[in-house]
C-alpha positions in Angstrom: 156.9 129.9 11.1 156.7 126.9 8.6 154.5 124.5 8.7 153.7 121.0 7.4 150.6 119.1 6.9 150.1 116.1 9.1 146.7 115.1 8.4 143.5 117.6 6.4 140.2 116.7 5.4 137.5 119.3 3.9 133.6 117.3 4.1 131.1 118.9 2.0 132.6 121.9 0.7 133.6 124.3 3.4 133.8 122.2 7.0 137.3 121.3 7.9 139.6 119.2 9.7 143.2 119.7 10.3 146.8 119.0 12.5 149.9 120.8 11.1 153.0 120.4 12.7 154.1 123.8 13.0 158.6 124.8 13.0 158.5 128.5 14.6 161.2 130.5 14.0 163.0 129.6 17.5 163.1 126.6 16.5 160.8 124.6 18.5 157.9 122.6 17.1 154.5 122.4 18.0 150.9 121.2 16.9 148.3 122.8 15.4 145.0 121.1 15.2 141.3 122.0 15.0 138.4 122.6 12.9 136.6 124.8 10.6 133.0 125.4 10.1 131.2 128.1 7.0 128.8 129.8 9.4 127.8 132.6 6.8 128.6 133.7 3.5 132.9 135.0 4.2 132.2 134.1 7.9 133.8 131.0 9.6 133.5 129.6 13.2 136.0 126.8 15.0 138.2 125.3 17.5 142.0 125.6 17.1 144.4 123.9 20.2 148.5 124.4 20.2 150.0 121.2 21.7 153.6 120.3 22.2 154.6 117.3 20.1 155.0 115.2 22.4 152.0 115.8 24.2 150.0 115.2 21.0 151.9 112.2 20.2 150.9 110.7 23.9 147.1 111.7 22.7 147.7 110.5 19.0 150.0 107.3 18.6 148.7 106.8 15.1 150.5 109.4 14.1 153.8 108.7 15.5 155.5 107.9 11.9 154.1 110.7 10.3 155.5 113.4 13.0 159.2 111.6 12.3 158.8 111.8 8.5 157.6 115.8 9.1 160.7 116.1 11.3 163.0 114.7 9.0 161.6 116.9 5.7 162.3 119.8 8.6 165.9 118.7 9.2 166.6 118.3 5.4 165.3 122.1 4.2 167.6 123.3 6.7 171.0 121.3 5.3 
């Protein structure tokens, strides 16, 4: 699997927010988004959701530029 960042923000120093559109090695995409939280010293707690991109698109329109632009960096590894 490959994946690419569509959007990842860290506040304070350990709690973090993320969406990676994910290639797997089928070929299909999907995305990847959820959260992070430093519960303990090496310990971690958070919420992680696989979506179809289209489905997160319907969710997300915002992001609808930056899915392509993914897509199309995708494409162009592979050529």
């Amino acid at each position: 699997m490959k994946s690419k960042r569509i959007y990842y923000r860290v506040k304070g120093h350990d709690d973090e927010t993320y969406i990676f559109l994910d290639k797997h090695d089928d070929g299909s995409l999907s995305v990847r988004s959820g959260n992070s939280t430093h519960t303990s010293h090496f310990t971690w707690d958070g919420e992680e959701e696989v979506e179809s991109v289209e489905e997160f698109l319907a969710s997300n329109p915002s992001y609808q530029g930056r899915v392509e632009e993914l897509i199309a960096e995708f494409n162009t590894e592979e050529n």
